[in-house]
C-alpha positions in Angstrom: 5.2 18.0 -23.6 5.2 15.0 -25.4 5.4 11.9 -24.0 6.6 8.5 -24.8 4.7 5.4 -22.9 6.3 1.8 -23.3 4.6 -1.7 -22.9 7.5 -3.6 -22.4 7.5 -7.4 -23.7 10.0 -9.4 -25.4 7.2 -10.5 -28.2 5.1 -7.7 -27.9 6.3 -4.2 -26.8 3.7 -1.4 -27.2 4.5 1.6 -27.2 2.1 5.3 -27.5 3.4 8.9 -28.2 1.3 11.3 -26.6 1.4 15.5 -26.7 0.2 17.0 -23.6 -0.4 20.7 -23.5 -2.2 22.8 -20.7 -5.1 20.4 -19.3 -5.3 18.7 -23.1 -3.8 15.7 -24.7 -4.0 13.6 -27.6 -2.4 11.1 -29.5 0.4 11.1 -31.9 0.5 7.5 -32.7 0.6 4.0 -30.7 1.7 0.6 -32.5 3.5 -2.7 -31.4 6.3 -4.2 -32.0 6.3 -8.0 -32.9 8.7 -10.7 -33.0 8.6 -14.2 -32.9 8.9 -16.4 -29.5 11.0 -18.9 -31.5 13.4 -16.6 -32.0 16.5 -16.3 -29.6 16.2 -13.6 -26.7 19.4 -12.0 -27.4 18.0 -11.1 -31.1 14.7 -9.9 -30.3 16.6 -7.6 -27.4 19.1 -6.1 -30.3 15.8 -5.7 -32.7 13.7 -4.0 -30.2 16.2 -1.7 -29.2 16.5 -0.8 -33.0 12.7 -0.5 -33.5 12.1 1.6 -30.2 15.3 4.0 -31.5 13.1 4.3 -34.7 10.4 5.3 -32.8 12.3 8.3 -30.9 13.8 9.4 -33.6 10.6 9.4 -35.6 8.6 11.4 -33.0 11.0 13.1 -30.9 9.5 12.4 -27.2 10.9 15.0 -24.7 10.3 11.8 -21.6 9.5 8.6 -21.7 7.6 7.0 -19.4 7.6 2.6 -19.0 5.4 0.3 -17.3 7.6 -1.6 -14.5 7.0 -5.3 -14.5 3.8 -7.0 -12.3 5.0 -10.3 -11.2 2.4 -12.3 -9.8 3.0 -16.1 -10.3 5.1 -16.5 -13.6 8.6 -15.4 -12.8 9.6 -16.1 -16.3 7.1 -13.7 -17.8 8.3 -11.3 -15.0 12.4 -11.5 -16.4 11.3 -11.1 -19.7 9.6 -8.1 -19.2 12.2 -6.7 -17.0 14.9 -7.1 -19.7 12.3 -5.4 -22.4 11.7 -3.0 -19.7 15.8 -2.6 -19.9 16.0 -2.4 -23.6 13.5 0.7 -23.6 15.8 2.2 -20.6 18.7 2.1 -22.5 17.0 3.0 -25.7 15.5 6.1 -24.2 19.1 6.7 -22.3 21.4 6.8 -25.4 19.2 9.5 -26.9 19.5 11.4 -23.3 15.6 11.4 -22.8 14.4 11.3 -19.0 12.6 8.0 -18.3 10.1 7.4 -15.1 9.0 4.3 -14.3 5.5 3.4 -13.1 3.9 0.4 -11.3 0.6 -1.1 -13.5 -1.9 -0.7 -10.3 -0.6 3.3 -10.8 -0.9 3.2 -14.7 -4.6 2.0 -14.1 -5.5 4.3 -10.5 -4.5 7.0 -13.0 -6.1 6.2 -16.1 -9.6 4.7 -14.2 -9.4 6.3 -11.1 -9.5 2.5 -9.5 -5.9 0.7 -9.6 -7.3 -2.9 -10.3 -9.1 -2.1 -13.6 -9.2 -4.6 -16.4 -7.6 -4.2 -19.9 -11.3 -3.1 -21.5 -11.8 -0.4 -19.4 -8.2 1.2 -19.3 -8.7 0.6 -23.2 -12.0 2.5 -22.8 -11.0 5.8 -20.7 -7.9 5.9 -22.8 -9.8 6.6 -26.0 -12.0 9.1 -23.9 -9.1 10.8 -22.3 -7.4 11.3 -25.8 -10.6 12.0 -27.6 -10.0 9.0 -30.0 -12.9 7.8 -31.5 -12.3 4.0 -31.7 -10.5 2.1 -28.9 -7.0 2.0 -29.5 -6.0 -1.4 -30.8 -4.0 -3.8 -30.0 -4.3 -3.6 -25.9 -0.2 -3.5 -25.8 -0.4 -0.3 -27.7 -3.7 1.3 -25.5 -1.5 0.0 -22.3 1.8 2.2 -24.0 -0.6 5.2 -24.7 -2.2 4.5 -20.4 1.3 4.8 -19.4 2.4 8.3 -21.1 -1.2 9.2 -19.6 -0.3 8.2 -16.3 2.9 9.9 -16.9 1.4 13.4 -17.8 -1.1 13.0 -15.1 1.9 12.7 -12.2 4.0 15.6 -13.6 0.7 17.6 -13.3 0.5 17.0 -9.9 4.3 17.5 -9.4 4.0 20.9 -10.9 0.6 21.6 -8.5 2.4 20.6 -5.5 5.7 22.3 -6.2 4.6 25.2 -8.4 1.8 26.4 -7.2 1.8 25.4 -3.2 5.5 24.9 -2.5 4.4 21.6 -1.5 6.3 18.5 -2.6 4.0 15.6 -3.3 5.1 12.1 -2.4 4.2 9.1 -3.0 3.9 7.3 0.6 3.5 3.4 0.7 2.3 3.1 4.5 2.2 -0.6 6.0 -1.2 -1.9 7.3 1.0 -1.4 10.8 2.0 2.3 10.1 -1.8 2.9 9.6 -2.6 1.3 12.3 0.2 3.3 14.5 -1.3 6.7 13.0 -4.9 6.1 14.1 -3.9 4.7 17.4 -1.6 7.9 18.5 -5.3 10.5 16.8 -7.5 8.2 19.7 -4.5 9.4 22.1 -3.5 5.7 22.8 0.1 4.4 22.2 
């Protein structure tokens, strides 16, 4: 399977290819797009849905896999992710490709094992998990090659839980007070 992971960002959108066969994987290429912040939104949007088109075309992904946005306290960086993270949608959708989305805190508990890794050490199990040598450089391209990891990494364990044990794994996102609920009713209280 091969696998492409996007970075979205509206000045900088990294993007990895990956090829993942049995319990393997290694890179194909990684890179970044970059365009100028002085330059209108609507033009950078049109150019990197050209340049990430290139990219498909060029390598032939079979899914692609994007980082969804993180917003945390700039809601302006957060919208201009999310309309990068649109352009690589629509990108990915005019060529028919299945996309999946992932959340960064995933991206990283996949990649590091520990969802609230920094930069240098998603940087650092990326080059170990692909074999690379160096680090993969510029971070936006190591974070495109994490996310086509990540992705690899969940269809694995889809295929585990419906392949081989006719179990469907799901993600469940339980509330401090669903947790709570749970242990309460295993001590037999209410």
């Amino acid at each position: 399977m091969r696998v492409l992971g996007i970075d979205p960002g509206t000045v900088h959108l990294g993007y990895g290819v990956i090829e993942a066969d049995g319990a393997g994987m290694k890179i194909v290429t990684c890179g970044v797009v970059n365009l100028s912040a002085r330059m209108a939104i609507e033009q950078r949007l049109v150019l990197l849905h050209r340049e990430l088109g290139k990219v498909i075309a060029r390598h032939r992904p079979d899914e692609v896999a994007v980082e969804e946005p993180f917003v945390h306290e700039n809601i302006r960086t957060a919208l201009a992710i999310g309309r990068a993270e649109a352009v690589a949608l629509l990108a990915a959708a005019d060529k028919g490709l299945p996309v999946f989305r992932y959340s960064p805190a995933l991206v990283k508990q996949r990649v590091t094992s520990y969802g609230g890794a920094d930069k240098s050490r998603v940087q650092q199990m990326v080059r170990i998990l692909l074999g690379m040598k160096v680090l993969p450089e510029p971070v936006d391209a190591s974070d495109a090659l994490a996310i086509a990891i990540c992705h690899v990494k969940e269809q694995r364990l889809r295929k585990l839980g419906d392949g081989r044990t006719g179990v469907k794994l799901e993600r469940a996102k339980l509330s401090r007070r669903s947790i709570g609920l749970v242990m309460a009713r295993r001590q037999g209280k209410k």
